[in-house]
N, C-alpha and C positions, 0 to 999 in steps of 0.2 A: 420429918421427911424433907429430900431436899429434889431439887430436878438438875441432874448431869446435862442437859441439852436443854436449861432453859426460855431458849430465845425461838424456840419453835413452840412456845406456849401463845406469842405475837400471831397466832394464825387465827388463834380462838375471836380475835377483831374481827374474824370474819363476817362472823354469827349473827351481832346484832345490826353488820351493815347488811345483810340479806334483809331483817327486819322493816328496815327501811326503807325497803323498794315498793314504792305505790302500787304497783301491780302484785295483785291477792293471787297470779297464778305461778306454778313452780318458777324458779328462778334457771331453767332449762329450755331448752327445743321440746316440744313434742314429740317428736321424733325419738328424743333421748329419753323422754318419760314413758312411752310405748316400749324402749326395751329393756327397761329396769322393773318394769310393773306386770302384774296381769289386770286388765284395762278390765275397771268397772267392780273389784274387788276388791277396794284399799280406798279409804277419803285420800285425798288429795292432802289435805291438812295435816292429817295425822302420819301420813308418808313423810312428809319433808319435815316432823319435829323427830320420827324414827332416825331419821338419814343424817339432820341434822348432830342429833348424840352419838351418831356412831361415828362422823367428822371430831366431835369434840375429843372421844375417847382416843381415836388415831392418834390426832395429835397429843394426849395425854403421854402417848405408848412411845411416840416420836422423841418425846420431851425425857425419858428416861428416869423413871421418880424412884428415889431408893430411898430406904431407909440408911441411917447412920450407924453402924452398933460401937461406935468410936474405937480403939486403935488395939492392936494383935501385937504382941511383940515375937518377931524368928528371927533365929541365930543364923547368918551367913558367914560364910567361910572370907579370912581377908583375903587370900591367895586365890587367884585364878589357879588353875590347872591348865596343865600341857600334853597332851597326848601324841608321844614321837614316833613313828612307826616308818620301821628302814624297811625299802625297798630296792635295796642292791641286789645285784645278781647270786651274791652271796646268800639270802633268805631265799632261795629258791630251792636249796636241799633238802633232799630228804630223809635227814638222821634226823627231824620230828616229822610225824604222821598228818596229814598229808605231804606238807612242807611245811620250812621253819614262817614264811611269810603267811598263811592260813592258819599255821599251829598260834601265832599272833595274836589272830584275829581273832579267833575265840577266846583268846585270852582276855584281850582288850572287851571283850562283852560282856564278860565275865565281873570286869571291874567296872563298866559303869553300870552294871547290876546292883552293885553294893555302894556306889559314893552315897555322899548324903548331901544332895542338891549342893554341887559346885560346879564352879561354872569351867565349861571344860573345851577346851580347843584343840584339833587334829592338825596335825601335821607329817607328813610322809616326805620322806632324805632318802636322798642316797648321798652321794656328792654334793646335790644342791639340797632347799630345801623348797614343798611346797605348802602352801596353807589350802588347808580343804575343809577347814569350818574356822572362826572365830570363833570366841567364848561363849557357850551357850551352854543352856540344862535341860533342854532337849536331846535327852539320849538318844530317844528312837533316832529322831535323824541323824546323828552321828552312825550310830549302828545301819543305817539305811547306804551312808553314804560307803561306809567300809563295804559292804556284799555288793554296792554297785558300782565303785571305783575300776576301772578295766588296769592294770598297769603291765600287759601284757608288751602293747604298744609303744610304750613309753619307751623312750630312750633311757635307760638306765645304765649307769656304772658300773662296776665290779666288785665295789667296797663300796661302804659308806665314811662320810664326814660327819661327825656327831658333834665335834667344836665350833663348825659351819652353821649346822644345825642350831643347839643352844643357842649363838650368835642370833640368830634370825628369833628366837622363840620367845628372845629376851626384849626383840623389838617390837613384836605385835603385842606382849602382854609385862606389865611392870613389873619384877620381883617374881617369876612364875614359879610354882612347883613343875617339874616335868618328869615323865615317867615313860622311858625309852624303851622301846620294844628293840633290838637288836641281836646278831651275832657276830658283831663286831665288842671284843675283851675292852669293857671301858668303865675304870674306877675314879667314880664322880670322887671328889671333892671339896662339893659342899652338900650339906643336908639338905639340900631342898632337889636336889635331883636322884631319882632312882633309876637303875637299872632292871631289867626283867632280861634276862640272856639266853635268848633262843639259840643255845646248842649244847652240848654234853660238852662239859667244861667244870673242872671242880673248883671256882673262886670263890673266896672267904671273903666277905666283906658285907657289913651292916645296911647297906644301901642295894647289894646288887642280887639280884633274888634269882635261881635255878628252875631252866624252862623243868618242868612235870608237869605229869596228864593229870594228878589230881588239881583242884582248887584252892589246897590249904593255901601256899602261897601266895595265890593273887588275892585272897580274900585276906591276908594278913597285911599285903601291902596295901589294900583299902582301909584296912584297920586305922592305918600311918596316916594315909592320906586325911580320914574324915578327923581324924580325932587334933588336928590341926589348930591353930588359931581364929577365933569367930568374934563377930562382933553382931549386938543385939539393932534390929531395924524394927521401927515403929509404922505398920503398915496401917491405913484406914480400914476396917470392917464393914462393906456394906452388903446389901440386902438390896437385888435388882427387883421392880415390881412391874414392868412396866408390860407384861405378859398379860395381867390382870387387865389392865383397860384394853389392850390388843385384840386377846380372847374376845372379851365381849364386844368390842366394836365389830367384830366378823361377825357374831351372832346377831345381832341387829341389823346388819345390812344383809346379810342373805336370808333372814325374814321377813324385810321388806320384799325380797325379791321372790322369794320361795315358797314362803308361806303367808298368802295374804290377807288379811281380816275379810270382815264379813260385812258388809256393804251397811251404814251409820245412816240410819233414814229421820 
């Protein structure tokens, strides 16, 4: 067993300087032992060694004591992930149901439904580009921020820049995968970039996948995504305990206070 916060174990010196104090009565006001006690039901002694262990255990619980089960091995993804999502006036039609900018958007939940913990970053372009998450594997908030992003307001383009884009994607993140939501006709070039093409359009190409209401497809380009390059990370295994002394130091102090013994003659 080891203690994560062992320097708040320095508290437990407390204890035997209380010991120390010539005077045999609480080391309090009166006043303060009147409203911690019900007067006349509880030794005085045997109060402050109760009060005493339930201080020692706080501190135990402060102190953080886990066990070790020593070390887990998970496979992470070497690539970051990119999530590009156009916002030009152009995704605001509706030859997809509602519109091709919402038809997106379910899309894109769809796919971080399925990744396999990668670390995934938003961004929305039109002309420019903006970042609205860094890399993280917190789906839900990614997914949080897409249904509460407003881009009603925004001053937006007519088209999108999707080279501008890239350009930018490649600066927040080293070597990124990215996977463009648009309907803007645009055949990457290298493998590590996919398309998803929000409109009825019939292109051929290995990389660039056909907006449809069903899922086959985004679930296949998740397939691309996960099955990617990983590398094995050696993480510690522990076992938090510190709830155990915590627990019980509450029940010792609110039976000091709650439930009093029975007067020691």
């Amino acid at each position: 067993m080891e203690f994560l916060n062992g320097y708040f174990l320095l508290l437990l010196l407390i204890i035997p300087a209380l010991f120390l104090i010539k005077d045999k009565k609480l080391p309090f006001s009166k006043e303060v032992a009147q409203k911690i006690t019900l007067k006349g039901k509880i030794p005085k002694k045997l109060k402050f060694y109760i009060l005493l262990a339930s201080f020692a255990l706080f501190v135990t619980a402060l102190s953080r004591p886990v066990i070790d089960n020593g070390y887990i091995a998970i496979k992470a993804p070497v690539q970051n992930l990119v999530i590009a999502l156009d916002i030009s006036h152009e995704m605001d039609k509706t030859d997809l149901y509602p519109n091709r900018y919402k038809f997106s958007i379910s899309k894109i939940k769809v796919l971080l439904k399925h990744l396999n913990s990668q670390n995934a970053a938003l961004i929305l372009f039109d002309k420019n580009a903006y970042l609205i998450s860094a890399p993280t594997k917190d789906y839900e908030s990614l997914i949080y921020l897409l249904d509460h992003t407003d881009i009603k307001d925004m001053q937006r383009t007519q088209t999108s820049d999707i080279n501008n884009m890239i350009s930018s994607a490649k600066k927040l993140v080293k070597n990124p995968k990215i996977v463009i939501f648009t309907s803007n006709i645009y055949i990457p070039k290298k493998d590590n970039i996919f398309v998803y093409l929000c409109k009825k359009a019939d292109i051929r190409a290995n990389s660039v996948f056909q907006a449809e209401y069903s899922n086959n497809n985004i679930k296949t380009l998740a397939k691309l995504l996960n099955s990617s390059k990983h590398k094995d990370i050696k993480i510690k295994d522990k076992t938090e305990l510190f709830y155990f002394p915590l627990g019980l130091g509450i029940i010792l102090f609110f039976f000091v206070i709650f439930f009093p013994l029975r007067r020691i003659r």
